[in-house]
C-alpha positions in Angstrom: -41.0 69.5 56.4 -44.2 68.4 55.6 -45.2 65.9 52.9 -46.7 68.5 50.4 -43.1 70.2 51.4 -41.4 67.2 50.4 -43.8 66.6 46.9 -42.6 70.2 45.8 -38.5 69.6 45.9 -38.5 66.5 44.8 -40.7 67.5 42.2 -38.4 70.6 41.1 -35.5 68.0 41.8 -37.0 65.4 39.7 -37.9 68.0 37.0 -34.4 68.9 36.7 -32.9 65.9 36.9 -35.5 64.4 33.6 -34.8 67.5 31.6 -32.4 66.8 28.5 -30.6 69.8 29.1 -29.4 69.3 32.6 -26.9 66.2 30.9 -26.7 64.9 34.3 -25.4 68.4 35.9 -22.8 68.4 33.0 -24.1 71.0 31.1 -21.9 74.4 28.8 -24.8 77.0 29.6 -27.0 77.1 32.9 -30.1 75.3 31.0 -33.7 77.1 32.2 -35.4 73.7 33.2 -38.5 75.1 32.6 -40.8 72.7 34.2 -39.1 73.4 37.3 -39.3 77.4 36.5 -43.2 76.5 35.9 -43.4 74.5 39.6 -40.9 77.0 41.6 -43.1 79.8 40.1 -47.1 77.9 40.9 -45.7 77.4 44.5 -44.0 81.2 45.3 -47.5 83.1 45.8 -50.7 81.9 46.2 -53.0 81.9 43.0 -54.9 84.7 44.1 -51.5 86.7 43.9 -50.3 84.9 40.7 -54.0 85.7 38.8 -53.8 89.4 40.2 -49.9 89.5 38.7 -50.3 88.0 35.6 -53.4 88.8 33.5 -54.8 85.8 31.3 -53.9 88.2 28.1 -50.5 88.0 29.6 -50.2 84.2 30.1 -48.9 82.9 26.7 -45.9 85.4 27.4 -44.9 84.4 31.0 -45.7 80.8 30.1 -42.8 80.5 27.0 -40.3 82.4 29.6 -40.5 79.6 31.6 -38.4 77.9 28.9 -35.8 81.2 29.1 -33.1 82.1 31.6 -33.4 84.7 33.6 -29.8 86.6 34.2 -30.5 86.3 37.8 -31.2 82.2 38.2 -29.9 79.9 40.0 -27.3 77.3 39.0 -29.2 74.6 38.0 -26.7 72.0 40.1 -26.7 74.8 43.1 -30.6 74.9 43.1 -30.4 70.9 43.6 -28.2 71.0 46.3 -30.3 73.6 48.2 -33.3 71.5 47.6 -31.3 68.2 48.8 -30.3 70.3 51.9 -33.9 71.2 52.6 -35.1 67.6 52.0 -32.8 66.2 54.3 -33.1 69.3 57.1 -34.5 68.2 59.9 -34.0 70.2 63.3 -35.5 67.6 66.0 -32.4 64.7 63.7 -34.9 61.8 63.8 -35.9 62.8 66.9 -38.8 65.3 68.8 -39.4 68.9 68.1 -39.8 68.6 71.9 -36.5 67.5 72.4 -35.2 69.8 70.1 -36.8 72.8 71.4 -35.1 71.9 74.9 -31.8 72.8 73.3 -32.5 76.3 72.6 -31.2 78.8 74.5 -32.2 81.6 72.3 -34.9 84.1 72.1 -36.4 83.8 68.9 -38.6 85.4 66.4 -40.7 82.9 64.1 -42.2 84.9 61.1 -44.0 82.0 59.1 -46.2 83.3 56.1 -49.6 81.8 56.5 -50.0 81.1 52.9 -46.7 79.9 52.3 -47.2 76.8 49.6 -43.6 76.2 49.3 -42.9 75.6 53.0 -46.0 75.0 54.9 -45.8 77.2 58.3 -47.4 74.7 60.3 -44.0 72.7 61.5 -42.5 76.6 62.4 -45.5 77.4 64.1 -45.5 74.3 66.1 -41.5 74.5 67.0 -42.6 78.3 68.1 -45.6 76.9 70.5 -43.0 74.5 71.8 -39.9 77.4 72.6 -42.8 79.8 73.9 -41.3 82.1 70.9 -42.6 85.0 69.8 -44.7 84.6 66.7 -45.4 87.5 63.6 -47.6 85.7 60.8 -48.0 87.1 57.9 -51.2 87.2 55.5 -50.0 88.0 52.6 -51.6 86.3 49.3 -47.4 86.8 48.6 -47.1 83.6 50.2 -43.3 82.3 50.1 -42.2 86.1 49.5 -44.4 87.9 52.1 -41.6 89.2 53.9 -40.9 91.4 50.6 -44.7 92.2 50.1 -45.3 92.8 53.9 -41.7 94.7 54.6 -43.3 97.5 56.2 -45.2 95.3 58.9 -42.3 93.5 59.4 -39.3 95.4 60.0 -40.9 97.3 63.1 -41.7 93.8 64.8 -38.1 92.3 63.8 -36.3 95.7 64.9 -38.2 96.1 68.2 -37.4 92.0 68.8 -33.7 92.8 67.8 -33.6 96.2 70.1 -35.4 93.4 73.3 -38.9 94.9 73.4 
């Protein structure tokens, strides 16, 4: 990861962790956190995406649900350990990417969204360059969810990779 990677989960993790209604993970009802709600939801798509999704009328609204659950959330203590699990990934352990891309024996597919501001692309890209993988980018102002946004550019390049083309 890089360090703007880094300043995003531990921010979330930190934003959890200070929030009242997280009681130290010991919480009755999965609390909303919502400054981590706010910081999960600035980092998913780029502003261009967020401005074209959510009108300034409509701000006040989507800015007090940060505060609400959403029936489909995470559990608070499960979205800590998934951040503590990408904070502490690293796939060259302590080592190079060089070194790690030696022990691949795999042919492999790296799809890194371009404007991806919750994990920058640059480290994929540069694992990719180093396995002489084949690389799809994507350009979607969807940023961390371009896969959704760009499905139907996508699943032709994945399926013709999958089928050995």
């Amino acid at each position: 990861m890089t360090a703007y990677d880094l300043l995003l989960w531990h921010g979330e993790e930190d934003a959890i962790r200070a929030d009242p209604a997280w009681r130290g993970g010991n919480y009755e009802k999965n609390p909303a956190i919502p400054l981590a709600n706010l910081l999960h939801d600035m980092n998913l798509t780029t502003p261009e995406h967020y401005a074209e999704d959510v009108k300034r009328e409509g701000f006040p609204v989507r800015y007090a649900g940060y505060g609400l659950m959403k029936p489909d959330a995470f559990d608070v203590n499960d979205s800590i350990y998934q951040m503590e699990a990408m904070i502490h990934h690293d796939v060259a352990r302590g080592g190079s990417l060089e070194g790690a891309a030696k022990t691949v024996r795999a042919k492999v597919l790296v799809v890194p969204s371009l404007q991806d501001h919750m994990v920058n692309p640059g480290p994929a890209m540069e694992f990719a360059k180093l396995l002489g993988a084949k690389v799809f980018p994507l350009t979607s102002n969807c940023g961390h969810i371009a896969f959704v946004c760009d499905v139907a550019k996508l699943s032709p390049v994945t399926q013709a990779f999958l089928d050995g083309k």
